[in-house]
VOMAR-729812 format. One record per residue (C-alpha): x, y, z. Coordinates in pm, 1 decimal. Example, Ala and Ser with C-alpha at 12.3 -4.5 7.8 and 13.67 -1.06 7.14 Angstrom:
- east / north / up
- 1230.0 / -450.0 / 780.0
- 1367.0 / -106.0 / 714.0
end
This chain:
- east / north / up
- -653.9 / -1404.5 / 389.2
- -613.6 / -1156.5 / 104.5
- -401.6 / -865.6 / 137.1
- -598.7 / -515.2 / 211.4
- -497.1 / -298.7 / -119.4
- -268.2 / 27.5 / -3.7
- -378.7 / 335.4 / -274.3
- -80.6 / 527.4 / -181.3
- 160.5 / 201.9 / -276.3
- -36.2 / 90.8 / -588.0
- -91.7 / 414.4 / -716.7
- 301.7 / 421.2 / -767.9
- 379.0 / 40.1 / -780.9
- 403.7 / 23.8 / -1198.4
- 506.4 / 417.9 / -1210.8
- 886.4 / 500.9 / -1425.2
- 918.6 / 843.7 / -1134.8
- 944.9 / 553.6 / -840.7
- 1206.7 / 380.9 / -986.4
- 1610.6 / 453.8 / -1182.6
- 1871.3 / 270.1 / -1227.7
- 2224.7 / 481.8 / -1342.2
- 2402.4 / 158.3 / -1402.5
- 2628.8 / 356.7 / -1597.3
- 2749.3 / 507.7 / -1242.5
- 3091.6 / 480.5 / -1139.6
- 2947.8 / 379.0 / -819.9
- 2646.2 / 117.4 / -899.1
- 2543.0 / 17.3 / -711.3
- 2700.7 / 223.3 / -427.3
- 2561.0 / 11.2 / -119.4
- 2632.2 / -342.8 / -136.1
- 2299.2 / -566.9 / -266.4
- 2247.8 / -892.5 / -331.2
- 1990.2 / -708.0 / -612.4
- 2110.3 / -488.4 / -818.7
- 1844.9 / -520.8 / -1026.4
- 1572.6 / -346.1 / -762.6
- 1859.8 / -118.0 / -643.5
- 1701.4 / 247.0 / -675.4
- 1947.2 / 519.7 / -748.8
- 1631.9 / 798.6 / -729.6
- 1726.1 / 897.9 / -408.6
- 2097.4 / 861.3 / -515.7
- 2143.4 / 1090.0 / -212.2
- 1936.0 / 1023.3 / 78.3
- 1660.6 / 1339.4 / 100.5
- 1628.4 / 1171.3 / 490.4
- 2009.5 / 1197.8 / 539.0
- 1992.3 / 1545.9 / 755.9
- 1729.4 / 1377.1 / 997.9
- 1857.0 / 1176.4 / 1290.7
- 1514.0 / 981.9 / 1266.5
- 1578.6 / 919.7 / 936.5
- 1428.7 / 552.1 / 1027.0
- 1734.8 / 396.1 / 837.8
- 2092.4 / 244.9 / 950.2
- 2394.9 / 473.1 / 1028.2
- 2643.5 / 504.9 / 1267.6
- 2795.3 / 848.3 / 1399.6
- 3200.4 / 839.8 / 1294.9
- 3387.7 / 1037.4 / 1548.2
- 3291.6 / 1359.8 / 1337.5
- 2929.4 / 1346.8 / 1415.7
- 2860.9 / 1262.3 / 1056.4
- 2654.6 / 995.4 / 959.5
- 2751.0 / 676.4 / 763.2
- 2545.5 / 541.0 / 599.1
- 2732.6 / 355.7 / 398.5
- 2525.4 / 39.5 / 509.3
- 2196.3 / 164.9 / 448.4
- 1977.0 / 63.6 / 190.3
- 1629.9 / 203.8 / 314.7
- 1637.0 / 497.8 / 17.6
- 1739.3 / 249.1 / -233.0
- 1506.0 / -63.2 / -220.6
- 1217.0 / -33.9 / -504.4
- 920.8 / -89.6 / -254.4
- 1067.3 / 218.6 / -30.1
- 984.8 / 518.7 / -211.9
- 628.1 / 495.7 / -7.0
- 815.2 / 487.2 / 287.2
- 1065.0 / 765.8 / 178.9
- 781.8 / 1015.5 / 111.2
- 538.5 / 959.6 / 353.9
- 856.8 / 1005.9 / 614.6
- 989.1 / 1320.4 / 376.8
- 575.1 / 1400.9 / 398.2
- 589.9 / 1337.7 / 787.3
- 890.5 / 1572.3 / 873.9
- 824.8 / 1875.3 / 701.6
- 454.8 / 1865.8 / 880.8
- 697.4 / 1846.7 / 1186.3
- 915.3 / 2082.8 / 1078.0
- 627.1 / 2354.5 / 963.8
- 445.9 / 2269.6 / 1298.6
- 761.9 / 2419.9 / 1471.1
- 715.5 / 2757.4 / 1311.1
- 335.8 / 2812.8 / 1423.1
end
């Protein structure tokens, strides 16, 4: 069975904006990864982070504060679909609250 084609995902699949590496970091990779090589620093910090349905892994510390230091939803290559349409998906949310 072949695979139905996504336009959203292919239309950024081979695209240099999707994807950095800063392996120059004093952090890289700053989750641990058994790829560094697909580990995406673009969203080197999380633009889901203030969103408790952020759709990645955290736990609340006694704070309140997320860690997140486990998560590597922002940070896998074939996420940045996922990142925006969620980013895309809030602020409708977010803009619908205003109306």
């Amino acid at each position: 069975m072949q695979q139905k084609k996504n336009p959203e995902f292919d239309s950024w699949q081979d695209k240099h904006y999707a994807f950095f590496q800063n392996k120059q970091c004093e952090y890289f990779p700053c989750h641990p990864t058994d790829c560094p090589g697909q580990f995406n620093c673009l969203f080197c910090f999380c633009p889901l982070y203030p969103y408790p349905e952020c759709g990645g892994v955290y736990t609340l510390i006694r704070s309140g504060i997320k860690d997140c230091s486990v998560c590597l939803l922002p940070h896998q290559r074939a996420h940045y679909t996922l990142v925006i349409s969620r980013l895309r998906a809030l602020q409708a949310r977010e803009e619908n609250k205003t109306k």
